[in-house]
C-alpha positions as CSV (number, residue, x, y, z in Angstrom):
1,X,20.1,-2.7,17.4
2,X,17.2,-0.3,18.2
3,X,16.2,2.4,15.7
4,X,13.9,5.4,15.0
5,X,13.4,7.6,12.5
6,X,12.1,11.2,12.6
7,X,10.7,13.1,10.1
8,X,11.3,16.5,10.0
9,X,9.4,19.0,8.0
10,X,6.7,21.6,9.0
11,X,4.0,20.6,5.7
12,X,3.8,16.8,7.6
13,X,2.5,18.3,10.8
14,X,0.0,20.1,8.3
15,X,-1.2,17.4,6.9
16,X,0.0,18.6,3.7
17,X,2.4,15.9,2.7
18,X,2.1,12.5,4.3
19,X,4.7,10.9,5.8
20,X,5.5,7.7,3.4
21,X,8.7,8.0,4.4
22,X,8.6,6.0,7.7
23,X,7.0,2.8,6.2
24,X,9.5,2.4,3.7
25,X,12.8,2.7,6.1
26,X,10.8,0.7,8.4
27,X,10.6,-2.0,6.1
28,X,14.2,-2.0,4.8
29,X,15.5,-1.9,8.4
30,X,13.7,-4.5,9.5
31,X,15.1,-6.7,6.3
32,X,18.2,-5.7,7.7
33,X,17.4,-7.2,11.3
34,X,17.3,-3.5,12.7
35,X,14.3,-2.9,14.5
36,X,12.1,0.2,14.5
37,X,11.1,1.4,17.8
38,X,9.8,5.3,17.6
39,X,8.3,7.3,14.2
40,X,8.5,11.1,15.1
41,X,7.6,14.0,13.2
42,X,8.4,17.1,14.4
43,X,8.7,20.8,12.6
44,X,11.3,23.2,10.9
45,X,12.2,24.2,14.4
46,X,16.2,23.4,15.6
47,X,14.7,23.8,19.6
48,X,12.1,21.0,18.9
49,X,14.5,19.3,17.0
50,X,17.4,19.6,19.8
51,X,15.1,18.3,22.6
52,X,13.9,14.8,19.8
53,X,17.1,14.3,19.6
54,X,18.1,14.2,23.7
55,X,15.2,12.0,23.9
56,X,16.1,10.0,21.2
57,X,19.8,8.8,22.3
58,X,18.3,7.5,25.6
59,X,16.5,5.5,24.2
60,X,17.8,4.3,20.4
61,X,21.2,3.2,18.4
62,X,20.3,4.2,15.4
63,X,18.3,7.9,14.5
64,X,17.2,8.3,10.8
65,X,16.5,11.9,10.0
66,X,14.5,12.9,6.9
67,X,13.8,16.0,5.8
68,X,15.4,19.4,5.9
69,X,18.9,19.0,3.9
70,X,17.8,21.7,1.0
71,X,18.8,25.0,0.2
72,X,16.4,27.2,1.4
73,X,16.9,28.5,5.9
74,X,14.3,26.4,7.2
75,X,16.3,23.1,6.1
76,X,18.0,22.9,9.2
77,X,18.5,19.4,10.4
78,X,22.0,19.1,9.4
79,X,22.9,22.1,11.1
80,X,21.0,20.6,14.2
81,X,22.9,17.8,14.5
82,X,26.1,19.0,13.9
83,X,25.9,21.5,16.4
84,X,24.3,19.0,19.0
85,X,27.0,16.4,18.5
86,X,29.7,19.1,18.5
87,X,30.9,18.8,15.1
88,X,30.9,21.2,12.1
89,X,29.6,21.2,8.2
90,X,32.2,20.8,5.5
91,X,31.5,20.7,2.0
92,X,31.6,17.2,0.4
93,X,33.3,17.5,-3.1
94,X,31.7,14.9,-5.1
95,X,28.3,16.5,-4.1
96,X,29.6,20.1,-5.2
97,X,31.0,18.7,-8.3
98,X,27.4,17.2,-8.4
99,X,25.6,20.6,-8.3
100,X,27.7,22.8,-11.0
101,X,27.4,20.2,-13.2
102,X,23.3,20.0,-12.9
103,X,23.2,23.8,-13.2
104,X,25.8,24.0,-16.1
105,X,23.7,20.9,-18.1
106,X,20.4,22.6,-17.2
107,X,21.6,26.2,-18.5
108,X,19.8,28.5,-15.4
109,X,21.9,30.1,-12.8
110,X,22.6,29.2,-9.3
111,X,21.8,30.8,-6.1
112,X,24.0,30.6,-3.7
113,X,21.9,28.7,-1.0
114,X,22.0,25.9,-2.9
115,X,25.4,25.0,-1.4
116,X,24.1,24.3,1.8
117,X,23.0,20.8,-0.3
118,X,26.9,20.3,-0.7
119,X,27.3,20.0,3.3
120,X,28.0,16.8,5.3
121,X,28.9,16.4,9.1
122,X,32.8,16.5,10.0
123,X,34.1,13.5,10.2
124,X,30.9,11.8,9.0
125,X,30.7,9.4,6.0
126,X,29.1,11.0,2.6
127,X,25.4,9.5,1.6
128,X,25.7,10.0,-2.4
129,X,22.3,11.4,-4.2
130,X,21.7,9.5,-7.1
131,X,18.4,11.3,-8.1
132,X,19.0,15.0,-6.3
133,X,21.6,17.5,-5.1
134,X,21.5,17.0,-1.3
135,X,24.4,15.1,0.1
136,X,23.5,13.1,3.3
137,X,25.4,11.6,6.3
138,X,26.5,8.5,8.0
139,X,28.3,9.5,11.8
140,X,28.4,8.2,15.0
141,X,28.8,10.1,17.9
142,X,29.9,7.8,20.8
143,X,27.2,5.1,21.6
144,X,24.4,6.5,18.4
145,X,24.4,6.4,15.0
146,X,23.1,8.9,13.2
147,X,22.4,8.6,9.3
148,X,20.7,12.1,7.9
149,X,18.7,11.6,4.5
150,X,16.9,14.1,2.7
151,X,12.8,14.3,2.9
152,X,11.6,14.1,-0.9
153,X,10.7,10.3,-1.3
154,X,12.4,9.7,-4.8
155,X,15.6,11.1,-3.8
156,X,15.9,9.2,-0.6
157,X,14.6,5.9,-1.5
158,X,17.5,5.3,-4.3
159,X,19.8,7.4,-1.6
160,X,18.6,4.3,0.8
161,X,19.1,1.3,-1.0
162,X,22.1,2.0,-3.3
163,X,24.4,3.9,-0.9
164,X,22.7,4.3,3.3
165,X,21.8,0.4,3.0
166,X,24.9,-1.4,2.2
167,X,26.7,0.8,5.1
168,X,24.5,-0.4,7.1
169,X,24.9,-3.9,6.5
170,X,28.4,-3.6,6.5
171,X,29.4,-1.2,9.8
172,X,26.2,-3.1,11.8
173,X,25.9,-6.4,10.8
174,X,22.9,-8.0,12.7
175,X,22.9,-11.6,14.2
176,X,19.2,-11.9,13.5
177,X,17.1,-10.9,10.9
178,X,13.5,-9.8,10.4
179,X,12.0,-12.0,8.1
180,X,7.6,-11.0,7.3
181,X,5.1,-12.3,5.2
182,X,1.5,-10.7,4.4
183,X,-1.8,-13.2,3.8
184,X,-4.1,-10.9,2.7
185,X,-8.0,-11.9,3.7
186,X,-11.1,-10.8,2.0
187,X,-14.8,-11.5,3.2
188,X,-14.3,-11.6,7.1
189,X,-13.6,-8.6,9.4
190,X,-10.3,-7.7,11.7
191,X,-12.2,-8.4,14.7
192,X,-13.9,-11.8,13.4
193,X,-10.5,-13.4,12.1
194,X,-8.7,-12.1,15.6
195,X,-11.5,-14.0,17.4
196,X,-10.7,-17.0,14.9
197,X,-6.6,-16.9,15.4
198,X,-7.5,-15.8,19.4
199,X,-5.5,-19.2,20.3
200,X,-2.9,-18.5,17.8
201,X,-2.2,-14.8,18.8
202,X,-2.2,-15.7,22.6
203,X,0.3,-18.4,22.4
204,X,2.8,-16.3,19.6
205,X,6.4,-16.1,20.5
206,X,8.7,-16.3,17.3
207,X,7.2,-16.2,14.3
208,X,4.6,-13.2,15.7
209,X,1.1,-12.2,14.4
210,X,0.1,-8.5,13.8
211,X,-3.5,-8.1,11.9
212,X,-4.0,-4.5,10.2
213,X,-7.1,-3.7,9.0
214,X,-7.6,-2.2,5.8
215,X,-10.7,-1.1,3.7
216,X,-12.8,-3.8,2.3
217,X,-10.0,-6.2,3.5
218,X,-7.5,-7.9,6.4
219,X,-4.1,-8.2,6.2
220,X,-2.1,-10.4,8.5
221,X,1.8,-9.9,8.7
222,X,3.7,-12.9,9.6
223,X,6.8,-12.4,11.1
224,X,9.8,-14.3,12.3
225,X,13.1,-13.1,14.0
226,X,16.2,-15.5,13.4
227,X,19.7,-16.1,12.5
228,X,19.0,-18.4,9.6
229,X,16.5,-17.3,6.6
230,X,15.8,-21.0,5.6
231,X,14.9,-22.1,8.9
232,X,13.2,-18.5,9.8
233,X,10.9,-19.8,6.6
234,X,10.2,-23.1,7.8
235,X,9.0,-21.3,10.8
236,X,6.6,-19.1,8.8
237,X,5.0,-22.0,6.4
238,X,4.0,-23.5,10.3
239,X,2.4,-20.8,11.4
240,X,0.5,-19.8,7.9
241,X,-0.7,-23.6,7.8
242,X,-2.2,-23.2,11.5
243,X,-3.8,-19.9,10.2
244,X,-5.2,-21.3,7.1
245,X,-6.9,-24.1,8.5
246,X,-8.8,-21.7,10.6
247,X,-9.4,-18.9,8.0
248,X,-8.1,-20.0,4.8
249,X,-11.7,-20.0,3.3
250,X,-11.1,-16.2,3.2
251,X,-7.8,-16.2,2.0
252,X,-6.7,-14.5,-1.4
253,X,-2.9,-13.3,-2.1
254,X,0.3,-12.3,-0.8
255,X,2.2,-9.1,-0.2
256,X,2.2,-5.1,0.7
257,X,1.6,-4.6,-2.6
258,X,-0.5,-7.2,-3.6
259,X,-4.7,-6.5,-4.4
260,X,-7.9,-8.7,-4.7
261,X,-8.3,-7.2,-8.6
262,X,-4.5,-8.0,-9.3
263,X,-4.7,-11.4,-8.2
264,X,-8.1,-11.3,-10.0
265,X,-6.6,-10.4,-13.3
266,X,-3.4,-12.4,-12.8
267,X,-5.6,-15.5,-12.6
268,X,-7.7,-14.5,-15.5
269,X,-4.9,-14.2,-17.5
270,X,-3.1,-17.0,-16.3
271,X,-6.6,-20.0,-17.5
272,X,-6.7,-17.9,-20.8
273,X,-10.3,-16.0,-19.3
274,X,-11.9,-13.0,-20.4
275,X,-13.9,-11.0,-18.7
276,X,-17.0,-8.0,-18.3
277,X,-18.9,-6.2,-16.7
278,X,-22.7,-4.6,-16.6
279,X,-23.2,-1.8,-13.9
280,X,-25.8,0.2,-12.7
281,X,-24.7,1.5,-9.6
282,X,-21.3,1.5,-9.6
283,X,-21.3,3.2,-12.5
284,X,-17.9,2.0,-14.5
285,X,-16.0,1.9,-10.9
286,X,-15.5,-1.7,-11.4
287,X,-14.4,-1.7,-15.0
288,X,-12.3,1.4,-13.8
289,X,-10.4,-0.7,-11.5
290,X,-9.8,-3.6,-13.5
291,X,-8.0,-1.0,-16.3
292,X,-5.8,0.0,-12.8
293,X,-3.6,-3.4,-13.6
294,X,-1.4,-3.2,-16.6
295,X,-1.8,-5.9,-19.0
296,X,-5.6,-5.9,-18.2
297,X,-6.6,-5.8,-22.1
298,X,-5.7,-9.1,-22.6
299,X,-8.5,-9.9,-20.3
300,X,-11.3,-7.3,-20.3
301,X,-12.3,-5.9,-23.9
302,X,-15.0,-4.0,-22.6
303,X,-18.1,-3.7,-21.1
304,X,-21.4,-1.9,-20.2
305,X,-22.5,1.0,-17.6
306,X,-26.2,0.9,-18.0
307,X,-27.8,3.4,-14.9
308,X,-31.1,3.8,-16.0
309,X,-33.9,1.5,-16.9
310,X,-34.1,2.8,-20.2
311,X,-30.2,1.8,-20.7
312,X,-30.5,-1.5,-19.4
313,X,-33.1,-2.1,-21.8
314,X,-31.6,-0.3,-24.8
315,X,-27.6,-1.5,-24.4
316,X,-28.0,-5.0,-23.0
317,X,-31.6,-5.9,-24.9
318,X,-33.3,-6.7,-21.1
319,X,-36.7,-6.4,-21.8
320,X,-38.7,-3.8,-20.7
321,X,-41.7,-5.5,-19.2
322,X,-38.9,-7.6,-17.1
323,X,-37.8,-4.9,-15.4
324,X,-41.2,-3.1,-14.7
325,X,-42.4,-6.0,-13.5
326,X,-39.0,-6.9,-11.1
327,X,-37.3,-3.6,-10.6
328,X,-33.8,-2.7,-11.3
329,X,-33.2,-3.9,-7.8
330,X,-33.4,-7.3,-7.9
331,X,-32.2,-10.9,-8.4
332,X,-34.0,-10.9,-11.7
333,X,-32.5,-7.8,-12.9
334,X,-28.8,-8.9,-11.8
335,X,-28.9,-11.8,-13.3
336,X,-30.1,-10.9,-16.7
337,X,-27.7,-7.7,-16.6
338,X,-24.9,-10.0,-16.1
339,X,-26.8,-13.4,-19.1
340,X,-26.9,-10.5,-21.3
341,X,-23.0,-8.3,-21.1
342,X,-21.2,-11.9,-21.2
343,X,-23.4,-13.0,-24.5
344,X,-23.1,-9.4,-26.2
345,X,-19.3,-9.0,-24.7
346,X,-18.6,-13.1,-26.0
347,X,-16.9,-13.4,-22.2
348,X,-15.7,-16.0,-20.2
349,X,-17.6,-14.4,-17.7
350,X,-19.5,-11.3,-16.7
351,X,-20.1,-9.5,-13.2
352,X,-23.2,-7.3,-12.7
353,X,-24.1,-4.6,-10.2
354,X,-27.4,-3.0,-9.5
355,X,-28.5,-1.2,-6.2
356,X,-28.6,1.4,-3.8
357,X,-25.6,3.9,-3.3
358,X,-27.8,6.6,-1.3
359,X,-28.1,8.4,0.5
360,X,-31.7,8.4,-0.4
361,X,-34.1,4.9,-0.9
362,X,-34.8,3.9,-4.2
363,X,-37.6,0.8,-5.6
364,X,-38.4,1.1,-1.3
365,X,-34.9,-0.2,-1.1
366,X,-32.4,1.0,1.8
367,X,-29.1,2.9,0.7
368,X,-26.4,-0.6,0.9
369,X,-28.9,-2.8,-1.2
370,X,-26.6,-4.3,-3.4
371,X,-27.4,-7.1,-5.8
372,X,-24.1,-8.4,-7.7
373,X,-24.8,-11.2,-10.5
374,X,-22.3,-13.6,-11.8
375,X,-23.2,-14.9,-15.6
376,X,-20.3,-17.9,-15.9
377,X,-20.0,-19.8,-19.8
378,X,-21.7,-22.9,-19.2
379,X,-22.7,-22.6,-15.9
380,X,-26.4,-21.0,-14.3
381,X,-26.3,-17.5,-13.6
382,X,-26.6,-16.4,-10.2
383,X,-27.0,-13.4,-8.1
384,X,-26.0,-12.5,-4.4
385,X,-27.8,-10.0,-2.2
386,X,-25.8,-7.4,0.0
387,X,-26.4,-5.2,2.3
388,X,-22.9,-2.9,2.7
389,X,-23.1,0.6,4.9
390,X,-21.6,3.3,5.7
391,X,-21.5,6.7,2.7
392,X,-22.5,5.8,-0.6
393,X,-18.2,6.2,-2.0
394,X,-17.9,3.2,0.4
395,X,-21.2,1.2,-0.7
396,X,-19.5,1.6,-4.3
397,X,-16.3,0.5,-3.7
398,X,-17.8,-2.4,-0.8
399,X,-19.8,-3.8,-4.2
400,X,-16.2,-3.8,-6.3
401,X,-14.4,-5.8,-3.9
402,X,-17.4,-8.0,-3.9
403,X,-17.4,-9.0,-7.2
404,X,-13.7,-9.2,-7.6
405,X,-14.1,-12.1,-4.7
406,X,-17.4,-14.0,-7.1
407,X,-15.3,-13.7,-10.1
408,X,-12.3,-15.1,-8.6
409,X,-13.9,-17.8,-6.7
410,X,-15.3,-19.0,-10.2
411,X,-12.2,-18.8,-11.8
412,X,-10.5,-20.8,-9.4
413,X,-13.1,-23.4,-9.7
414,X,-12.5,-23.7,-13.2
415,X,-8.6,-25.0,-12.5
């Protein structure tokens, strides 16, 4: 079964909303075996949205509409459609039921535009809003499908899964099913790991290979089409062994929603580790992205943000003469930043950053020069030298991601 899904609304063309719809259907569908051929978006206009929808029936079984169910006259996509498939809008009880009872339990009065949320397609099945007042529909017109949900992502993700989905399953049951998995990759480049897997990717058939790159990171999605999930999964632990022997070294987590500091975190919680943190140039971003992951305090108690000379000397006791001498961009200087935060923070272990964000040069060091120390309990101390580029946002957040791959590759070493 061949899908798309168009997203209707005026603000996405703008740039004023983004569309997060898509990604989220897409996935679901292709759980279900349905595969996504076309994302749209088009405007509040019924002309634009009348010559989509030709296009789309020559080419797709299934259209997913978002957007434009509300109250107000430029929510026109169920009109639209009715009128294009020949049908007319009748008011769905349950939803109306639905919207006196909201207004009556929320004491304000109701204009009478918001019954146009009440309306489904004649003859179409009713799509239930758990979360909000406009009623969707499931109809099929001849040889398409067309299922209308409305555009506000927390009304039509629960509208998806609890009521579109199992329809789905049930009216169009798939012989084959999508089945994906996401190795996520940090420390080599899209183009360096696609020159790495160039034998893989050449030769893929079924399970397929699609890299995406994101910032400071690679993602790879495995994916498999089959009939049968067990052997669909036998397929995929094949093809992920060929790809880590050529790239495992870079290798650090699962998932969409996975992240190097979660999987950080999650490991230093699961060896009993703590952790801080000494920075200079980053100035707190690091220990500002470790409190991102809930749970973090049973790891991180606190640490240090030390941008001057004068606080490096005064916060972490580095003395003076040290730092004259060395600068505050240096090996020296990383390494006692991080000796110092671990002792005074009594830490498992300790990251340090001190360098260059720019746009300027600073101690005749280049905007990028980065050095990030690593002060391990019972271990030497060491410090690695970077050299990241781009604006000085990206310098900041290239140096997080750096650490979060030292820490965890001295974690894992402690197993």
């Amino acid at each position: 079964m061949k899908a798309e899904i168009i997203a209707v609304g005026t603000e996405l063309l703008l740039g004023q909303v983004v569309n997060t719809n898509a990604t989220f259907l897409s996935q679901e569908l292709a759980d279900l075996g349905i595969e996504v051929y076309y994302h749209t978006v088009v405007g509040d206009n019924p002309q634009r949205l009348e010559q989509l929808l030709v296009e789309a029936e020559e080419r797709s079984d299934l259209i997913v509409l978002c957007g434009g169910l509300g109250p107000t006259d430029d929510d026109l996509t169920k009109d639209t459609v009715a009128a294009h498939i020949h049908h007319s809008l009748v008011q769905d009880e349950q939803a109306l039921a639905r919207l006196y009872d909201f207004f009556k339990f929320s004491k304000r009065s109701m204009t009478e535009n918001n019954l146009r949320q009440t309306l489904m397609i004649e003859d179409g099945i009713p799509i239930q809003n758990p979360t909000g007042l406009a009623v969707g529909t499931l109809i099929t017109k001849e040889d398409t499908t067309y299922l209308l949900l409305p555009g506000p992502p927390n009304e039509m993700k629960p509208m998806f899964q609890q009521h579109a989905r199992p329809l789905l399953e049930e009216r169009f049951p798939q012989k084959e099913q999508l089945i994906s998995r996401v190795l996520r990759f940090y420390g080599i480049g899209e183009s360096q790991l696609v020159t790495d897997l160039k034998e893989l990717i050449d030769s893929q058939t079924n399970p397929t290979i699609a890299p995406y790159a994101k910032p400071n990171e690679v993602t790879l999605r495995l994916t498999a089409k089959i009939a049968d999930e067990i052997v669909g999964q036998q397929l995929l632990d094949e093809l992920e062994a060929k790809v880590m022997a050529k790239v495992g070294a870079y290798f650090y987590g699962y998932g969409d929603e996975n992240s190097l500091v979660k999987v950080t975190v999650d490991e230093l919680k699961k060896q009993g580790k703590t952790i801080t943190a000494a920075e200079s140039l980053t100035a707190g971003l690091f220990q500002s992205t470790l409190g991102d992951i809930s749970g973090v305090s049973e790891v991180f108690k606190g640490g240090f943000v030390t941008y001057s000379a004068e606080t490096k000397a005064r916060f972490l006791g580095i003395a003076p003469s040290l730092l004259e001498k060395e600068g505050t961009i240096s090996e020296t200087c990383a390494i006692a930043m991080a000796e110092q935060a671990r002792i005074l923070a009594d830490a498992d272990f300790a990251v340090s950053f001190t360098g260059v964000a720019g746009p300027d040069e600073l101690e005749g060091q280049p905007a990028g020069t980065v050095w990030i120390g690593l002060a391990t309990k019972g271990q030497p101390t060491i410090a690695v030298l970077q050299h990241f580029n781009r604006d000085r946002r990206s310098i900041r957040q290239s140096a997080v991601m750096k650490g979060l791959d030292l820490i965890l590759r001295a974690v894992n070493k402690k197993k």
